[in-house]
C-alpha positions as CSV (number, residue, x, y, z in Angstrom):
1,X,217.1,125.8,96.5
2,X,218.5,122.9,98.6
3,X,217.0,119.3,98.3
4,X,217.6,116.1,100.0
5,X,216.0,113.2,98.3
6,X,216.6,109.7,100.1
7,X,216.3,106.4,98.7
8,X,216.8,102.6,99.9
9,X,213.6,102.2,102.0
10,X,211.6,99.2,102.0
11,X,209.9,96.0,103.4
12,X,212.6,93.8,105.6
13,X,212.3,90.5,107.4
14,X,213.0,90.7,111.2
15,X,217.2,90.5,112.0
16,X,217.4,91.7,107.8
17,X,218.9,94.7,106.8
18,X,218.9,98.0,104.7
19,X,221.1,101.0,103.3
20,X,219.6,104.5,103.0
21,X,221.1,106.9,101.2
22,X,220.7,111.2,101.0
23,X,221.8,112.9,98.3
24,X,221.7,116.8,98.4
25,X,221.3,119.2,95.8
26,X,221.8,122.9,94.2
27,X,224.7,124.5,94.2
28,X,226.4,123.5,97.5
29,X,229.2,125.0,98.8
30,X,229.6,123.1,101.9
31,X,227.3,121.3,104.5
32,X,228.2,121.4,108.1
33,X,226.5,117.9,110.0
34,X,224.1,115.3,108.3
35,X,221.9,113.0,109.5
36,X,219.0,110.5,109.9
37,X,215.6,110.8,112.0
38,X,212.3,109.1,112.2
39,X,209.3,108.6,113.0
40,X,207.2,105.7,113.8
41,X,203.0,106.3,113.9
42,X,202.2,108.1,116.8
43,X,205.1,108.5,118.4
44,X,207.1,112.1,117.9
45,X,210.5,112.5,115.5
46,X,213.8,110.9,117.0
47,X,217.3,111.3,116.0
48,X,218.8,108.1,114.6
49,X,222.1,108.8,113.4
50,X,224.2,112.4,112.4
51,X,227.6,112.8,111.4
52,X,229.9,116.0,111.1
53,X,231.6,117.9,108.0
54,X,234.4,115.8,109.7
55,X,233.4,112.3,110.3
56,X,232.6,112.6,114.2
57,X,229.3,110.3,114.7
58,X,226.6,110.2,117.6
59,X,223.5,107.7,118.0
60,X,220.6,107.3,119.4
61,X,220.5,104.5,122.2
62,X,218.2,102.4,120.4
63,X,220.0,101.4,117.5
64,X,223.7,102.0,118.7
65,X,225.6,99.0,117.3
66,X,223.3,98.3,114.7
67,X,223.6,101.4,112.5
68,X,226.4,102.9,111.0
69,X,226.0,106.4,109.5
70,X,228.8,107.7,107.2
71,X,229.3,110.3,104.4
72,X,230.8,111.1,101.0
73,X,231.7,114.8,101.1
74,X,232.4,114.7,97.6
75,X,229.0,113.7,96.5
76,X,227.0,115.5,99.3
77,X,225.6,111.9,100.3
78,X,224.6,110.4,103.4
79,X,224.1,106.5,104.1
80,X,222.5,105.0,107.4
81,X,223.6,101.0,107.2
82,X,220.6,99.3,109.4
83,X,221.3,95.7,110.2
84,X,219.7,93.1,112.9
85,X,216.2,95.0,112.1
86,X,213.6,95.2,114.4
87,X,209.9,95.5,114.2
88,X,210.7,98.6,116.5
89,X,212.5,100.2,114.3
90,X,209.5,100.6,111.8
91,X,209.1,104.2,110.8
92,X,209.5,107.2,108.3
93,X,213.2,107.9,107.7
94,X,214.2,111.9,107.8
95,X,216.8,112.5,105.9
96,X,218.3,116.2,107.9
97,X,221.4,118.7,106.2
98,X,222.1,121.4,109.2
99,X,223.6,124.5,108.0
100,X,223.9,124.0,103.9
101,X,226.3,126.9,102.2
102,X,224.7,127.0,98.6
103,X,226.5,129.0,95.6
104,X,224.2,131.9,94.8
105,X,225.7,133.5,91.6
106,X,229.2,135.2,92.8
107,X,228.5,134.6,96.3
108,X,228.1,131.9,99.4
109,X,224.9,132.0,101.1
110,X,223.6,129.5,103.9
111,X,220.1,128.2,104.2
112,X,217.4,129.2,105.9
113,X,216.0,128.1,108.5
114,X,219.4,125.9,108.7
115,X,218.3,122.6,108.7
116,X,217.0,120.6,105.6
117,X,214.9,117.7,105.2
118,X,214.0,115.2,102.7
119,X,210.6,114.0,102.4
120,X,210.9,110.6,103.9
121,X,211.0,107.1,102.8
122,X,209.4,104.4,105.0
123,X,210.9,101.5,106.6
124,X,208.9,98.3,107.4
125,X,210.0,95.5,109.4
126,X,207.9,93.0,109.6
127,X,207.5,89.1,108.9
């Protein structure tokens, strides 16, 4: 079994800022794109931030310049660096693994369905 457990979340001051981190588990081999999504109350799940096996990134519009996403390969981590906060950008952080190749015994194997998800860690910005 895969598992994505995120960390760094947290109450932060207006213009503040924050570093969330992934880290993915059990016997991968390989993991093609990571990334970050959310979702504030109300409102449905948005793509913040993903970033390839090979270090190509895309944004969404709202926090382009702002966030940087980036990766350790090595470690199976993700990070999303969130500066200038906004009350806006309030919401439960996704972390998302698409297509993780796991060792199962002798053999390489790929999850299914292919994406993964962590369970979420809430981001508050607020004075």
């Amino acid at each position: 079994q895969v598992q994505l457990v995120e960390s760094g979340g947290g109450l932060v001051q207006p213009g503040g800022s924050l570093r969330l981190s992934c880290a993915a588990s059990g016997n991968i081999f390989s993991i093609n794109a990571m990334g970050w999504y959310r979702q504030a109350p109300g409102k449905q799940r948005e793509l913040v931030a993903v970033i390839s096996s090979g270090g190509s990134t895309d944004y969404g519009d709202s926090v382009k310049g702002r966030f940087t996403i980036s990766r350790d390969n090595a470690k199976n981590t993700v990070y999303l660096q969130m500066n200038d906060l906004r009350p806006e950008d309030t919401a439960i952080y996704y972390c998302n693994a698409n297509k993780v190749s796991y060792w199962s015994g002798p053999l390489v194997r790929q999850t299914y369905p292919s994406d993964a998800w962590g369970q979420g860690t809430l981001v508050t910005v607020s004075s």
